[in-house]
C-alpha positions as CSV (number, residue, x, y, z in Angstrom):
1,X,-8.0,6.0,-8.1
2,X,-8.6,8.5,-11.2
3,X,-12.2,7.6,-11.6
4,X,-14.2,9.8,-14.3
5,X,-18.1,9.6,-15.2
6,X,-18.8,8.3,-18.2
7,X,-20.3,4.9,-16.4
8,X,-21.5,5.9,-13.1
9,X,-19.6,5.3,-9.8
10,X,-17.7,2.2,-12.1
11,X,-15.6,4.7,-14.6
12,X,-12.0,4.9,-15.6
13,X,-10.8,7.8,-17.9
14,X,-10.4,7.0,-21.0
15,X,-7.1,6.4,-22.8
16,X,-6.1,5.9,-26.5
17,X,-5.4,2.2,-27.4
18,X,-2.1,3.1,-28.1
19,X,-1.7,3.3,-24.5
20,X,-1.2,-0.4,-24.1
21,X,1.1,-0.8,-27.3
22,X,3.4,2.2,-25.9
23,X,3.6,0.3,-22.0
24,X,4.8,-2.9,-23.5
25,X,7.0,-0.9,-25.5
26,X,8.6,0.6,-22.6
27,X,8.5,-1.9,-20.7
28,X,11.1,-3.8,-23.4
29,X,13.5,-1.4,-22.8
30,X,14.2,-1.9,-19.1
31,X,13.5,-5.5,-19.6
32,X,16.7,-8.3,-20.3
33,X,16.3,-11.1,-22.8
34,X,13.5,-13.5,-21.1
35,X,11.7,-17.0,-22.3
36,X,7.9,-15.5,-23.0
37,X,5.9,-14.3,-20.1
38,X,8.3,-14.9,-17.8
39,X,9.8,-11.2,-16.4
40,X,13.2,-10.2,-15.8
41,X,14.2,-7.0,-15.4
42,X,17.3,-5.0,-15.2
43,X,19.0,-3.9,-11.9
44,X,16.8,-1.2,-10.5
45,X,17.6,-1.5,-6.8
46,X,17.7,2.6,-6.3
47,X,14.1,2.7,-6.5
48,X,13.5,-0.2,-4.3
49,X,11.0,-0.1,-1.5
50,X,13.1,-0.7,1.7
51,X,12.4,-0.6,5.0
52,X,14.1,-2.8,8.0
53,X,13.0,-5.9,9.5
54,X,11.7,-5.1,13.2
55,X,12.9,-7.0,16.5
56,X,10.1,-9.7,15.7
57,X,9.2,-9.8,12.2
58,X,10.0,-9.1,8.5
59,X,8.7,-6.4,6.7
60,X,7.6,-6.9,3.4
61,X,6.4,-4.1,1.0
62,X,2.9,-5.4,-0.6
63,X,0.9,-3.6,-2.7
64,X,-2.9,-5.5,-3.0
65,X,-5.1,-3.4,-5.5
66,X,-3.6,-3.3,-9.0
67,X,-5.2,-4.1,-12.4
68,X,-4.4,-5.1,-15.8
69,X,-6.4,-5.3,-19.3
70,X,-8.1,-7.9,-18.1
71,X,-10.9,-5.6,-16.4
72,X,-9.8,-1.4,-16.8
73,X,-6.3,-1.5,-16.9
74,X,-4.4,-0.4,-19.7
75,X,-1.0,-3.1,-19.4
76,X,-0.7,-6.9,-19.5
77,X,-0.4,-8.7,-16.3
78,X,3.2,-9.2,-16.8
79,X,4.1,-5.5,-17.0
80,X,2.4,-5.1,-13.2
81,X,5.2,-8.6,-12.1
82,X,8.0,-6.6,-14.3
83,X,6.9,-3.1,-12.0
84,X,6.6,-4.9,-8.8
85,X,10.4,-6.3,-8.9
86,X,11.5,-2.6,-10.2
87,X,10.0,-1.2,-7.0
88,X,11.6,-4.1,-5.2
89,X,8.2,-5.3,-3.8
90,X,8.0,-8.7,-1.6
91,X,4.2,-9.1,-2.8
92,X,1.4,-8.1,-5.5
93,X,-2.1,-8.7,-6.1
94,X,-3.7,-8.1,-9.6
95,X,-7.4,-7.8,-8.8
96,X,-9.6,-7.1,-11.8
97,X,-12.9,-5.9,-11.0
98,X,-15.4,-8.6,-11.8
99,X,-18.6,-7.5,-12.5
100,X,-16.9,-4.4,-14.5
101,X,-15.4,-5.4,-17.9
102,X,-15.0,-2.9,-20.4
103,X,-12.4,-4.7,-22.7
104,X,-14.6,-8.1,-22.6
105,X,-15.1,-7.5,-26.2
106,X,-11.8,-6.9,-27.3
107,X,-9.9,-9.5,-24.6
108,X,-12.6,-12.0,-23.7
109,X,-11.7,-14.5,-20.7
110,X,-14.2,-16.6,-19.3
111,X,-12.1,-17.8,-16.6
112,X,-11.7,-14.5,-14.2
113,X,-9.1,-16.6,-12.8
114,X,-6.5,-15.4,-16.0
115,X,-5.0,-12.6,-14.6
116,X,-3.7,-14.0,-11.7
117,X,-2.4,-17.5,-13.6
118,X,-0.4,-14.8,-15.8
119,X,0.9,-12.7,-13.4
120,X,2.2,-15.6,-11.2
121,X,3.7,-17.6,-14.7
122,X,5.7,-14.0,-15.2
123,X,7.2,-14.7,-11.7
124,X,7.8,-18.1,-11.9
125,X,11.5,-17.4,-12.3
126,X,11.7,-14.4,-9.7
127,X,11.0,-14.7,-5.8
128,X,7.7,-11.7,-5.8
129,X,5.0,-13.6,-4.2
130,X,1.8,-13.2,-6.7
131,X,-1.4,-13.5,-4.8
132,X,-4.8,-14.2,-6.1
133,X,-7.2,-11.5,-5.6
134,X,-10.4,-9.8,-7.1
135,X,-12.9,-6.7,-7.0
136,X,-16.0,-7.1,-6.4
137,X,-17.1,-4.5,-7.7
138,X,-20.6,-2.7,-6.4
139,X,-22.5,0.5,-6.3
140,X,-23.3,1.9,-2.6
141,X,-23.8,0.4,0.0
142,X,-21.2,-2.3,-1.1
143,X,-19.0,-0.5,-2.5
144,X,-15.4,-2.0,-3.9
145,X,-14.5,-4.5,-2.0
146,X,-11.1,-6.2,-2.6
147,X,-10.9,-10.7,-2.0
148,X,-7.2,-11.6,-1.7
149,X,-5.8,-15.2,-1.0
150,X,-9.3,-16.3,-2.7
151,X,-9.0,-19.5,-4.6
152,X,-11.4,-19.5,-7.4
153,X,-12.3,-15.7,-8.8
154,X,-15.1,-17.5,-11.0
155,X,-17.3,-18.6,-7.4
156,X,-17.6,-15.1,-6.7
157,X,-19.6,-13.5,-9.8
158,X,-23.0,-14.5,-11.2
159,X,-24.6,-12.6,-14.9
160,X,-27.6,-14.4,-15.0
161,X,-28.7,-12.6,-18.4
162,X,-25.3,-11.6,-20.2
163,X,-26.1,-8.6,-22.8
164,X,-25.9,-9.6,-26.0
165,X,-23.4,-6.9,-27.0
166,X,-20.5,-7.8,-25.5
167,X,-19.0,-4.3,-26.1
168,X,-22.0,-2.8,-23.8
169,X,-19.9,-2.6,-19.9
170,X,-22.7,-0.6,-18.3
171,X,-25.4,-3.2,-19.7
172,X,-22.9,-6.2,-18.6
173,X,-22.1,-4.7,-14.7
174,X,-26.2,-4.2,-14.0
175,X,-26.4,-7.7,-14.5
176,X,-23.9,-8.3,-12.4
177,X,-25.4,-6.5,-9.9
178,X,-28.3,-8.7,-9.5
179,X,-26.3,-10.9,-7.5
180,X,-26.2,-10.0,-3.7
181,X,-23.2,-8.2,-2.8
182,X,-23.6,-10.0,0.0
183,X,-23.5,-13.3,-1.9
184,X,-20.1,-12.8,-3.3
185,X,-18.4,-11.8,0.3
186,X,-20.1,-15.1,1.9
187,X,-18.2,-16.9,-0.9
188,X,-14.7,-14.7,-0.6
189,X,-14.9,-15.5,3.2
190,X,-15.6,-19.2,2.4
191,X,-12.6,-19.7,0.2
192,X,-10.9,-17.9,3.5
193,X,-9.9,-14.6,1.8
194,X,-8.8,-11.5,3.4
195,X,-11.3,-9.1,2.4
196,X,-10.8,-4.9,2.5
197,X,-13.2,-2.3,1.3
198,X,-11.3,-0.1,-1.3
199,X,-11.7,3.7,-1.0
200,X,-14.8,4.4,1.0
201,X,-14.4,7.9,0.3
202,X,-14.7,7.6,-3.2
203,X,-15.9,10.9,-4.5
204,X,-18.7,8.5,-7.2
205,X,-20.0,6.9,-4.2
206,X,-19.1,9.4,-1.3
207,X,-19.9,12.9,-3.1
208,X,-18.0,14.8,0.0
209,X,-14.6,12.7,0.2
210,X,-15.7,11.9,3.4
211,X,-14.9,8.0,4.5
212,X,-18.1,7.3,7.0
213,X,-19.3,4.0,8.3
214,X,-22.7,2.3,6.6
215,X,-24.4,-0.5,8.1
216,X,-23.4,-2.9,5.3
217,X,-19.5,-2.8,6.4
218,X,-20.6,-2.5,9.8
219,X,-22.5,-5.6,9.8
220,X,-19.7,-7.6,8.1
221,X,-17.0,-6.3,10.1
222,X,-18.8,-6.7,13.4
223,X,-19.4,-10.4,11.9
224,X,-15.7,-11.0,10.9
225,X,-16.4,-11.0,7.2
226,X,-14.5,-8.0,7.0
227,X,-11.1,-7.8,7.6
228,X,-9.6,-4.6,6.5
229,X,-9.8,-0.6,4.8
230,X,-8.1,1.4,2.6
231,X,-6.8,4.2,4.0
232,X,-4.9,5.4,1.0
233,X,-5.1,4.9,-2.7
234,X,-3.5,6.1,-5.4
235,X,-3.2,9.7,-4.4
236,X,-5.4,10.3,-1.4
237,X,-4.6,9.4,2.1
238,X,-8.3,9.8,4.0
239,X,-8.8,10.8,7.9
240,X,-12.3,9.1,7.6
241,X,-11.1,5.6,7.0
242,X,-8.1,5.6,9.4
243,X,-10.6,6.5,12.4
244,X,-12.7,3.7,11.0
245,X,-10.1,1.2,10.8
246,X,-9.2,1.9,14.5
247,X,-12.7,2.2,15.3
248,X,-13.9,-1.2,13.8
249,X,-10.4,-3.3,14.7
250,X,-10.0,-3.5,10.7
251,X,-6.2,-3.8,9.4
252,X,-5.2,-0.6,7.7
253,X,-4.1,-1.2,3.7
254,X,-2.3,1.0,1.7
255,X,-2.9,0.5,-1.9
256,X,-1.7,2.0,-5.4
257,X,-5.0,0.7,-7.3
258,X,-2.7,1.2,-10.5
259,X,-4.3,1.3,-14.3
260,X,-1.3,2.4,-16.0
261,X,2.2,2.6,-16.3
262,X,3.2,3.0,-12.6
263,X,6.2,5.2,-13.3
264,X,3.3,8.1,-14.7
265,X,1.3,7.8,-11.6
266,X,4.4,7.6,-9.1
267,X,7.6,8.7,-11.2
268,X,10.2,7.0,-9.3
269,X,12.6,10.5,-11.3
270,X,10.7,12.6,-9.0
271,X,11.3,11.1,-5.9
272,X,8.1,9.5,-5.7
273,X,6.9,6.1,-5.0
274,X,3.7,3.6,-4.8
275,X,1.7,3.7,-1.8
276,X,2.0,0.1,-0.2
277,X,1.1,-2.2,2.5
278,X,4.0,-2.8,4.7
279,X,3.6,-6.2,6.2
280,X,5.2,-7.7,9.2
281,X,5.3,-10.9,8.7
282,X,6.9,-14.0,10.4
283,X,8.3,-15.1,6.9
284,X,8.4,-14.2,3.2
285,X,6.1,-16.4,2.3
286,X,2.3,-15.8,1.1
287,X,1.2,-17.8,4.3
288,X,2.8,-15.4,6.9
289,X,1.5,-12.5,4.7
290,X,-2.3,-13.6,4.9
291,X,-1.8,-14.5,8.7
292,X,0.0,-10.6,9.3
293,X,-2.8,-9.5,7.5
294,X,-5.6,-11.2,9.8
295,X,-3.6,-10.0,12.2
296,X,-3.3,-6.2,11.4
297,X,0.5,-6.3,12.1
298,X,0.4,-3.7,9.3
299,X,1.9,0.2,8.3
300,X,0.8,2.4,5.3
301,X,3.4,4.0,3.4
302,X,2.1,7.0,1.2
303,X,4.2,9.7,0.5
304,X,6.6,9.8,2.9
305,X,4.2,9.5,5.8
306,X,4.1,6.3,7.9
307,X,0.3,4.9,9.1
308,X,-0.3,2.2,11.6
309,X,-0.9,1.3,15.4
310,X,1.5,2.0,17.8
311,X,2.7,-1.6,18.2
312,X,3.6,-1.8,15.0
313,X,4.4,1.9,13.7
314,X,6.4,1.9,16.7
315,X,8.6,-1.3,16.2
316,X,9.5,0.1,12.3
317,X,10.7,3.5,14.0
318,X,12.7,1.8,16.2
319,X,14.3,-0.6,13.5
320,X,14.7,2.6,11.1
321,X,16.4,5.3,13.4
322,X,19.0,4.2,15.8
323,X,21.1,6.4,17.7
324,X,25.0,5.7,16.4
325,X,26.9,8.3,18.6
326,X,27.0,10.7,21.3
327,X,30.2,13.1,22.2
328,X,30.9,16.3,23.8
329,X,32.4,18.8,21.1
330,X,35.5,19.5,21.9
331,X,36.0,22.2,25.0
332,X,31.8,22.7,25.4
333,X,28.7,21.3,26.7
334,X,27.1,21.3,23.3
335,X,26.3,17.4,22.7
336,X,26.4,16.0,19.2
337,X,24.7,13.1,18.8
338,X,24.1,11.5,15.5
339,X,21.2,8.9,14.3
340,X,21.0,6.5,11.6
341,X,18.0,5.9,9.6
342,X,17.7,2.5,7.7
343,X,14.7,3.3,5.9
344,X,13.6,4.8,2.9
345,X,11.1,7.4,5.2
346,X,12.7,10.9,5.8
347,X,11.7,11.4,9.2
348,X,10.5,15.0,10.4
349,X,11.4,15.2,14.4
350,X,9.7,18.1,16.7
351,X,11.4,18.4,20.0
352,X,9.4,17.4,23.0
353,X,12.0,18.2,25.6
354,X,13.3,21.7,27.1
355,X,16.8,21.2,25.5
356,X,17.8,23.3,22.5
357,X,19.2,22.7,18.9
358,X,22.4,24.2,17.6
359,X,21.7,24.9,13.4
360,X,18.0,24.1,13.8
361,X,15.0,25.1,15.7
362,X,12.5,22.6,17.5
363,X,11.8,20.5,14.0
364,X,14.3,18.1,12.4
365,X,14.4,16.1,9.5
366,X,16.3,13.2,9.4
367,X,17.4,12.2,5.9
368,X,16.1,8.5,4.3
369,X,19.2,5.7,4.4
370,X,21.5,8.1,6.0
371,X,23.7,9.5,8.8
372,X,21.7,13.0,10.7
373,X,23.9,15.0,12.7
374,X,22.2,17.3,15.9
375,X,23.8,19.4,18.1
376,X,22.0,19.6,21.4
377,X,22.7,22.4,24.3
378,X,21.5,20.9,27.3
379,X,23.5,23.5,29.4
380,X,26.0,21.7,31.1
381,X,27.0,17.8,30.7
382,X,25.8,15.3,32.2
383,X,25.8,11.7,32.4
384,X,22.4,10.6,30.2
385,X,20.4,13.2,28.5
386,X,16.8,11.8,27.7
387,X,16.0,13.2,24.4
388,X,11.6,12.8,23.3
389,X,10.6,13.7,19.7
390,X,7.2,13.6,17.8
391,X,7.4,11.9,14.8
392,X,5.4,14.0,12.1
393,X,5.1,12.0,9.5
394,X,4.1,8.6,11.5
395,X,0.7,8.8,12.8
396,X,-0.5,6.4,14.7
397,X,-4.0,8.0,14.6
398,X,-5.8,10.9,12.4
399,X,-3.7,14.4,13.3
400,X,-1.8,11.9,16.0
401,X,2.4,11.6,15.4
402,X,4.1,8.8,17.0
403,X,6.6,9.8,19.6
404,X,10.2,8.3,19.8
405,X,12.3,8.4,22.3
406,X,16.4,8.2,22.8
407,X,18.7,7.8,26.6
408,X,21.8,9.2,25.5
409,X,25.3,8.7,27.5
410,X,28.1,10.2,25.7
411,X,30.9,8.4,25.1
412,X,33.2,11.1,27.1
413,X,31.0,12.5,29.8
């Protein structure tokens, strides 16, 4: 969410056309002979998204704010289908802003529908679930507002007066305008969307980073007409809207809101990765998705740190670290236990309890998709040791870590 200011509270930065002709390029290289528009990419399972199912549900990596040329992106709608499988998603959302077109001129489409038919023909041959989605696209109070699972993008825009220069954005989104934000969320909710607001702490729209509460989202929450926040985007992760999103029972969203190439925003070569929506859902399918998502049976995944409610933050801990062994070291009262971690997370434990580490202090990390070896010294044996961490990078509130607990019996006490 790289906003500039060329076009108030509305503005990408600007890139050289080029740009688009060098991501398709690129694209071409990872990608194996295909019929047109239809993606298929090469194996690139180490940079898949993976965490484990939980004791009840599925969980499915989603990201639901990405855009293409057809409102300020810089790629085709198939390069975001080609990304998603790369990063081993389970579900994507292209949702082009619609009252703010700057390439109307230069890609004109009528039908706000397009991006979404094109995106879900690229993965007619793969099994990423493509959901239809949109931006409507404000100045404050309204905001960004993001409609997935809608069913016709067109219903939800009205330009009365079009400019005449089609090449004029600014003229184009004041039109837009016009229309009652209102207007288009009654229509989003009537088509039975999920709707989220997107970045409320926007630095355009929110000159101190700060996410706060305004009446309009406070009205349409308290009336069910909204459904969810954005607690991180892109870069930022923001206090503000996690206490909102627990304070106004809205499900928390996790969102890359991608305009380019998403290996320059998130280089995979680094280590890095797209924030994303994990969803737990009762099946892959985009019906069990929309239902989690009314539901709030979500975590946030943004840069290594875990966000959700305890219910659910808690069931993905205890699907992605699982104690594997306990012994007594040979001829000493020095337990060594050792946990697995199924997940792509690297976990950093404190120790809640008066037992002591051997080769580490109170803090632990425990590596992603790995075996962790610790060493504790709880003085003499005994028959269960009860071992109580805080899990730093899981919060299950603003400044708030998880806790996870383990009962250990060793195997030769």
């Amino acid at each position: 969410m790289r906003h500039a200011n060329a076009i108030p509270a509305i503005s990408r930065p600007f890139y050289q056309p080029a740009l688009t002709v060098f991501a398709i390029s690129l694209i071409t290289i990872v990608s194996v002979a295909q019929a047109h528009n239809q993606a298929t990419t090469v194996d690139a399972s180490g940079r898949h998204i993976h965490f484990p199912d939980t004791e009840k549900y599925q969980t499915l990596a989603v990201d639901l704010h990405t855009h293409s040329v057809f409102s300020d992106g810089h790629v085709w709608p198939k390069i975001r289908v080609e990304e998603a499988l790369r990063d081993g998603l389970d579900a994507l959302a292209i949702t082009e802003h619609l009252e703010y077109q700057p390439h109307r001129f230069d890609i004109p489409h009528p039908d706000r529908n397009t991006a979404y038919n094109e995106a879900r023909e690229a993965a007619a041959k793969t099994d990423l679930i493509v959901i239809a989605g949109s931006e409507i696209t404000r100045d404050s109070p309204a905001g960004h507002i993001n409609a997935v699972f809608i069913s016709d993008a067109n219903a939800m825009l009205r330009v009365p007066n079009p400019p005449a220069d089609a090449k004029d954005a600014l003229a184009y989104y004041q039109q837009a305008n016009a229309w009652p934000a209102q207007n288009a969320i009654e229509e989003a909710n009537d088509q039975g969307a999920f709707l989220f607001w997107n970045h409320p702490y926007w630095t355009n729209q929110q000159p101190n980073g700060i996410a706060r509460m305004n009446k309009f989202h406070e009205e349409n929450a308290k009336n069910g007409k909204l459904h969810g926040i954005e607690i991180a985007n892109g870069q930022d992760y923001s206090e503000g809207a996690h206490a909102i999103a627990l304070k106004y029972d809205l499900a928390m969203i996790g969102v890359s809101d991608v305009h380019d190439l998403i290996d320059w925003d998130h280089p995979p070569h680094q280590g890095k990765h797209r924030p994303v929506t994990l969803v737990l859902a009762q099946a892959r399918t985009a019906e069990a998705i929309k239902e989690a998502l009314f539901a709030q049976r979500t975590v946030v995944w943004f840069r290594n740190l875990l966000i959700g409610r305890e219910d659910e933050l808690n069931s993905i801990l205890d699907a992605s670290l699982q104690l594997e062994s306990a012994r007594w070291r040979a001829e000493t009262e020095v337990l060594q236990i050792e946990i697995r971690n199924n997940s792509d997370a690297t976990f950093r434990l404190r120790n809640l309890t008066k037992h002591t580490f051997m080769h580490s202090g109170d803090d632990i990390d425990v590596a992603a998709n790995g075996v962790t070896k610790i060493s504790v010294k709880p003085g003499k044996k005994m028959a269960s040791i009860k071992l109580k961490f805080a899990v730093e990078n899981a919060l299950v509130a603003p400044k708030k870590p998880a806790t996870l607990s383990f009962t250990v019996t060793p195997e030769n006490s």
